[in-house]
N, C-alpha and C positions, 0 to 999 in steps of 0.2 A: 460420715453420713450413712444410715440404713438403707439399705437396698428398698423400695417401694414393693407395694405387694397388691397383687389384684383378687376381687373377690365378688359374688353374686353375677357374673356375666351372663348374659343369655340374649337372645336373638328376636330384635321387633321391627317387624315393617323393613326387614332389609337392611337392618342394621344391626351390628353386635356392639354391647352395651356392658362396660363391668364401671364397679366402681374402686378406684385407685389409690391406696394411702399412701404417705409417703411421710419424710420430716421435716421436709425443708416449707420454705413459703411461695413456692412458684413448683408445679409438674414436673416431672423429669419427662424431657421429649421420647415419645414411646413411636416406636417404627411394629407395624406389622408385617410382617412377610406372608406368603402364600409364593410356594414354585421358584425361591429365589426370584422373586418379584416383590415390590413395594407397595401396598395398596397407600393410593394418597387417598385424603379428606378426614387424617387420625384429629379428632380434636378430644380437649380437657377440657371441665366446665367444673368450677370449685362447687360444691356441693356443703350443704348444711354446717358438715363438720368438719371443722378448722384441721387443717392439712389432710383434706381428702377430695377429690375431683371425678368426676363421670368421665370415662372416656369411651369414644364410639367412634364410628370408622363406618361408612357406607361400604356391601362386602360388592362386590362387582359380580352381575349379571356374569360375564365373561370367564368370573373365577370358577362357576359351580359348572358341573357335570358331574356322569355317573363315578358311583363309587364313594371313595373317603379322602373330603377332602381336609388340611387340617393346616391352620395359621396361628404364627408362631408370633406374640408378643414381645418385645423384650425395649429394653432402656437405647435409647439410643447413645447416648456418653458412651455408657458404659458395656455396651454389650449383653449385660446380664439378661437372661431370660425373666420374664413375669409371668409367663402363663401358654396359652393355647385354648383354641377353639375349633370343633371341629365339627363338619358337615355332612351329613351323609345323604345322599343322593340315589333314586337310580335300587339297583337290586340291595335286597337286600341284606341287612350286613350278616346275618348268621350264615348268608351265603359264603359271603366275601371272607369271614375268617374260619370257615370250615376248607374251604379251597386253601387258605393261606397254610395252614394247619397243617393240611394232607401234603403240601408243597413243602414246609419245611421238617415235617416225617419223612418225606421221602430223598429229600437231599441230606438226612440224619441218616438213614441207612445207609447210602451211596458211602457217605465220610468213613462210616466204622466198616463198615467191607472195603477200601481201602487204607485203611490205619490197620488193619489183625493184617492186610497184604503185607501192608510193608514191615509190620511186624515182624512175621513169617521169613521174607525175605533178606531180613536183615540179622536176623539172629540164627535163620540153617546155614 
């Protein structure tokens, strides 16, 4: 069996919305996560064309705050990943990845001025 695949998602009325193909004759049960948390209310609805289904998930009030927030699709059986959806909230995000940016330039210098250290130290 082919792994299912998602595609055209986007966000209405509080709800995220892709549509899912797959090869078999019944959905593969798809789990959302957000936070190591489960969002319930996932459903499939067969759609026009033969082996492919709507699948939508109410996102919880409770999930969104500032920043990025970002929910990860995948097969339930199987584990496999189908996708991600992600929110952005709150400042904004040229903010938020210019800060991330400078944070991991600056733990990139920290690293290589202790690697020429122990360089130094280990070869005089």
């Amino acid at each position: 069996m082919t792994q299912a695949v998602l595609s055209g998602g986007r966000i209405s009325a509080g709800r995220w919305e892709a549509e899912l193909k797959g090869s078999g004759p019944t959905p593969p049960r798809i789990e959302i996560w957000h936070r190591e948390r489960q969002l319930d209310g996932v459903t499939a609805v067969v759609a026009a064309q033969a082996g492919t289904w709507m699948v939508s998930v109410p996102i919880p009030v409770a999930e969104l705050s500032d920043g990025v927030q970002t929910f990860l699709v995948q097969d339930a059986a199987t584990g496999a990943r189908l996708g991600q959806f992600t929110i952005i909230a709150g400042v904004a995000i040229e903010d938020d990845i210019r800060a991330e940016l400078d944070l991991l330039r600056a733990e990139l210098d920290l690293l290589k001025k202790a690697f020429r250290r122990h360089c130094v130290e280990t070869t005089g």
